[in-house]
Backbone as a chain_set.jsonl record, in Angstrom:
{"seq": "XXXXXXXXXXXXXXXXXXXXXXXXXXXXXXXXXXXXXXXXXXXXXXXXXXXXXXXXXXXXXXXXXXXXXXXXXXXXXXX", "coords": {"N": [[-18.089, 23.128, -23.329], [-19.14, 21.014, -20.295], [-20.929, 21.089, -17.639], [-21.094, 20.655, -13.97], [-22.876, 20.924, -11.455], [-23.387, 21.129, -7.802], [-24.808, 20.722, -4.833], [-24.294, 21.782, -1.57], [-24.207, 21.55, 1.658], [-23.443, 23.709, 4.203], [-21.691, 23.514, 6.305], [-20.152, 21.286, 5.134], [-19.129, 22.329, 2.67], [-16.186, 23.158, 2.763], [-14.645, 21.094, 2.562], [-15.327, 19.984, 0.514], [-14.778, 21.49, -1.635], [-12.055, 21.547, -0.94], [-11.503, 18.944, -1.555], [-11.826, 18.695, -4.637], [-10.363, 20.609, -5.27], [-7.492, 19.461, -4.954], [-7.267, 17.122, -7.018], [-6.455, 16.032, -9.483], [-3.96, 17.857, -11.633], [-5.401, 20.269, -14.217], [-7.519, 19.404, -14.297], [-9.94, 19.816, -13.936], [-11.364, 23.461, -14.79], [-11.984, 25.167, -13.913], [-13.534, 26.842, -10.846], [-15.899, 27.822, -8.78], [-17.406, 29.147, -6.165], [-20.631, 29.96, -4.718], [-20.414, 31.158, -2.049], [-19.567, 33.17, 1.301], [-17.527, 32.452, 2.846], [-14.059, 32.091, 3.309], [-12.123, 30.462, 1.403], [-9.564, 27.8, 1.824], [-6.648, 27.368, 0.057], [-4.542, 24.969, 0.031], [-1.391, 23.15, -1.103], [0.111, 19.683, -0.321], [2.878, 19.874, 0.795], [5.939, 18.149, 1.188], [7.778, 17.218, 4.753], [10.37, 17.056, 4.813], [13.187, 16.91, 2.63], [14.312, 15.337, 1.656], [15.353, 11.335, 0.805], [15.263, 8.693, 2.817], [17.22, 6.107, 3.752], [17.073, 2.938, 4.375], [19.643, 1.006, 6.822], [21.842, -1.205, 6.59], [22.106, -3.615, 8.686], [23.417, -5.696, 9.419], [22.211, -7.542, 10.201], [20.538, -11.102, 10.04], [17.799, -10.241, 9.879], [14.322, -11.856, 9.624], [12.021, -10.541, 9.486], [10.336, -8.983, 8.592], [8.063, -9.13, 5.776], [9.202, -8.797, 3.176], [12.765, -8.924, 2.285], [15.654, -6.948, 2.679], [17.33, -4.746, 0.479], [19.82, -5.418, 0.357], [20.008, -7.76, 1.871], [18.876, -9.437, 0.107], [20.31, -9.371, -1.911], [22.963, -10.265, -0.822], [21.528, -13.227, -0.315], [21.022, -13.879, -3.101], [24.138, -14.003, -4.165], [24.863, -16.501, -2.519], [23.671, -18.821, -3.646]], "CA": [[-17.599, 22.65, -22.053], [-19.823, 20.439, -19.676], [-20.843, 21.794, -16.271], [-21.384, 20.131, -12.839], [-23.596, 22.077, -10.4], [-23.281, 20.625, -6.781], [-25.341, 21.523, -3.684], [-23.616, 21.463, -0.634], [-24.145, 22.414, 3.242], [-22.282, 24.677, 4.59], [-20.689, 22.924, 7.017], [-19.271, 20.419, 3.823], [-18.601, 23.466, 1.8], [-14.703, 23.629, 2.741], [-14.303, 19.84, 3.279], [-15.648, 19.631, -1.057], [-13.653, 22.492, -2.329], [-10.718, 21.011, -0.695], [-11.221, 17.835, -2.346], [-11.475, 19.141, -5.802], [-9.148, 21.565, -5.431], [-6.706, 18.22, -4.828], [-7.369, 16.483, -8.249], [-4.848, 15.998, -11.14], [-4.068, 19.627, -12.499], [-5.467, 20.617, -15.333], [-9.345, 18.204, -14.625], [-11.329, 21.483, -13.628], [-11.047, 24.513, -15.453], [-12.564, 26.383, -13.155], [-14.268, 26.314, -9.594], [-16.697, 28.76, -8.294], [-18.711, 29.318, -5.313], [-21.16, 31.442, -4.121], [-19.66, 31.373, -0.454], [-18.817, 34.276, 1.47], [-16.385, 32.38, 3.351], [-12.782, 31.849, 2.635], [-11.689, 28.952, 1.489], [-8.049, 27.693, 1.645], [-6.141, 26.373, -0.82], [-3.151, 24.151, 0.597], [-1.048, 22.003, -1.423], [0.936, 18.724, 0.154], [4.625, 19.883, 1.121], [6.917, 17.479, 2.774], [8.526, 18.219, 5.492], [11.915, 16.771, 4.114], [13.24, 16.455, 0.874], [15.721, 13.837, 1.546], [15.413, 9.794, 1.099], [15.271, 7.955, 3.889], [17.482, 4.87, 3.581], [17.547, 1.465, 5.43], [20.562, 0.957, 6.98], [21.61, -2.813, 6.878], [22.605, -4.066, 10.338], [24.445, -7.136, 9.069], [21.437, -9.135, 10.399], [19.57, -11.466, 8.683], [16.02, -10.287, 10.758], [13.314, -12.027, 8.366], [10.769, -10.052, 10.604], [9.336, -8.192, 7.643], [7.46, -9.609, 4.529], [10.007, -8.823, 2.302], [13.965, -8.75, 2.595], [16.089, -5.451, 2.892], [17.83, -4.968, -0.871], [21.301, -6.049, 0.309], [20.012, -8.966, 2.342], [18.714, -10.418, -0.842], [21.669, -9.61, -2.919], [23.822, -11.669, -0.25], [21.127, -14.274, -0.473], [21.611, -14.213, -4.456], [25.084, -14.928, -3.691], [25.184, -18.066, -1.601], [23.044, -19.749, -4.595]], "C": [[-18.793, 22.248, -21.198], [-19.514, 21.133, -18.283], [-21.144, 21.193, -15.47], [-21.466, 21.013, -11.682], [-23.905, 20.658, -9.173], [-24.249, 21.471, -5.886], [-24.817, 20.979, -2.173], [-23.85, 22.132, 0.815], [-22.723, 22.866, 3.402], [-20.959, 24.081, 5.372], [-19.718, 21.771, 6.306], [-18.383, 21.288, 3.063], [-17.383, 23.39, 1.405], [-13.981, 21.72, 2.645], [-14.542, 19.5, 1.172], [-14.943, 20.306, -1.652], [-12.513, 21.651, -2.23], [-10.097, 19.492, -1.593], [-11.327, 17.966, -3.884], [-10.751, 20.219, -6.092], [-7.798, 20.597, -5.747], [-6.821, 17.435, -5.971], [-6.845, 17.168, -9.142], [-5.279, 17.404, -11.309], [-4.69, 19.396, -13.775], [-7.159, 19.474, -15.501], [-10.421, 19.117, -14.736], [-10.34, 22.663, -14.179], [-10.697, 25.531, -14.899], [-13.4, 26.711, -12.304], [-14.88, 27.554, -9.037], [-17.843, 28.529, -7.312], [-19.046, 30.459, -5.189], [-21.218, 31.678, -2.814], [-19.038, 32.96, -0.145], [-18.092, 33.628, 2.422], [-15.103, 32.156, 2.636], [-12.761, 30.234, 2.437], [-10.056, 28.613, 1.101], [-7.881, 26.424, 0.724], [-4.872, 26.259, -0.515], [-2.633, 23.042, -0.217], [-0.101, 21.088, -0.576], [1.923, 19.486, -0.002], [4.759, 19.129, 2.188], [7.413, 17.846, 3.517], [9.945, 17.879, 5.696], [11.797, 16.426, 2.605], [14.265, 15.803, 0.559], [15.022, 12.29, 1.387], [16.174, 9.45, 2.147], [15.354, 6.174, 3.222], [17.56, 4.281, 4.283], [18.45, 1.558, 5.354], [20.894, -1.119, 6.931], [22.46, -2.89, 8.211], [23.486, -5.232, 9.767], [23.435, -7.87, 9.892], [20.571, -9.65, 9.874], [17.852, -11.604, 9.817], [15.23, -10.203, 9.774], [11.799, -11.833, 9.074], [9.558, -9.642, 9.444], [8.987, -9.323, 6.659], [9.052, -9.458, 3.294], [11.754, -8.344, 2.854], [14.437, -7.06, 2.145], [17.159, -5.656, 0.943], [19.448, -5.429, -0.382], [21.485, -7.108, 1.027], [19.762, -9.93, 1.148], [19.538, -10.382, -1.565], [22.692, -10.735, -2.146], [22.744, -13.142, -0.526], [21.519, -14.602, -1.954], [23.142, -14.878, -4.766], [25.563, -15.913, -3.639], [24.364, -18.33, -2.451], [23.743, -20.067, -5.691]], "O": [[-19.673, 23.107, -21.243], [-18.448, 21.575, -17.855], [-22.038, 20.555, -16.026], [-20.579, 21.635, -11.096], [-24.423, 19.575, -9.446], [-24.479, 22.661, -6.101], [-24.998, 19.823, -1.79], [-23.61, 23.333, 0.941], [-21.58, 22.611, 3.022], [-19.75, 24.151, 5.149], [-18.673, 21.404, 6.843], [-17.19, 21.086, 2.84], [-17.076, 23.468, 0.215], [-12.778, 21.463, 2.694], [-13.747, 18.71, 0.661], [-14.24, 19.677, -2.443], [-12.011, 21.09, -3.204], [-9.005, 19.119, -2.021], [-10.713, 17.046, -4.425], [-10.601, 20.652, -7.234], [-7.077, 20.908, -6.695], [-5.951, 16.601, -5.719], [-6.765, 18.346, -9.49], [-6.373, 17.958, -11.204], [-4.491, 18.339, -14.375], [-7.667, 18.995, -16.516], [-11.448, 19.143, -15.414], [-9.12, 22.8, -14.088], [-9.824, 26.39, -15.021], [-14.437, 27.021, -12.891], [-14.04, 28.433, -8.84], [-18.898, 27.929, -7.52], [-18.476, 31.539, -5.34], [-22.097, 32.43, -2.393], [-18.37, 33.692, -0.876], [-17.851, 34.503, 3.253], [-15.1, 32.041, 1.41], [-13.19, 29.255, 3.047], [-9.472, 29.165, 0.168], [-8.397, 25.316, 0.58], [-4.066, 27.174, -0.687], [-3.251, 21.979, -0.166], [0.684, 21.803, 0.046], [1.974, 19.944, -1.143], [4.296, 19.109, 3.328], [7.77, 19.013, 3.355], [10.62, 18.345, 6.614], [10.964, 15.98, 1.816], [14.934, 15.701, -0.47], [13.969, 12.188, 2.016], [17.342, 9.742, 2.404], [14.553, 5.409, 2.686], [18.164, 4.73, 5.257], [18.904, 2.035, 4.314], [20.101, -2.005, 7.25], [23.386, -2.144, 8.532], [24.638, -5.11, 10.183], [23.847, -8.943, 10.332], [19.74, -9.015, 9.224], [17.173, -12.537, 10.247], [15.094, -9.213, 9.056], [10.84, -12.598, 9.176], [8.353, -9.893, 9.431], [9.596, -10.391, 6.733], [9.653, -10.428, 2.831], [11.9, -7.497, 3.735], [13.781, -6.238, 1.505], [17.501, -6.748, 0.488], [20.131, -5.836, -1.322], [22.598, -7.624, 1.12], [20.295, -11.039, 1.11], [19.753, -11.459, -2.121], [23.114, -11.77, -2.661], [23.323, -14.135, -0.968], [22.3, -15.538, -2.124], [23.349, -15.918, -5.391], [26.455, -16.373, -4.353], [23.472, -17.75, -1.833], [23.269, -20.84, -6.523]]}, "num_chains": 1, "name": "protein.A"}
């Protein structure tokens, strides 16, 4: 197994952990400092676990870059 030895200020310390703590599971084996502070390990949770759908208004507002999925199905339609 290949090793990668880092040197880091202190004040980085928690700011580098954090970011390899955050990479794909299973890339690092195994992470060790010689810190006597804590360091937190936080993963991403949403703070819903629903989809959030567009509603269609029945108007054809071509405000955005791309159409709403049931404005372009009516456009498919009328062709």
């Amino acid at each position: 197994m290949n090793e990668i030895k880092l040197s880091v200020n202190d004040e980085n310390l928690e700011t580098v952990v954090t970011i390899l703590n955050n990479l794909k599971d299973g890339l690092i084996d195994n992470l060790q400092t010689n810190a006597k502070v804590k360091i937190r390990t936080t993963q991403y949770k949403p703070k819903t676990n629903a989809i959030i759908k567009e509603e269609d208004s029945g108007t054809n507002d071509n405000s955005g870059k791309y159409a709403s999925a049931s404005a372009y199905k009516q456009r498919l339609k009328r062709k």
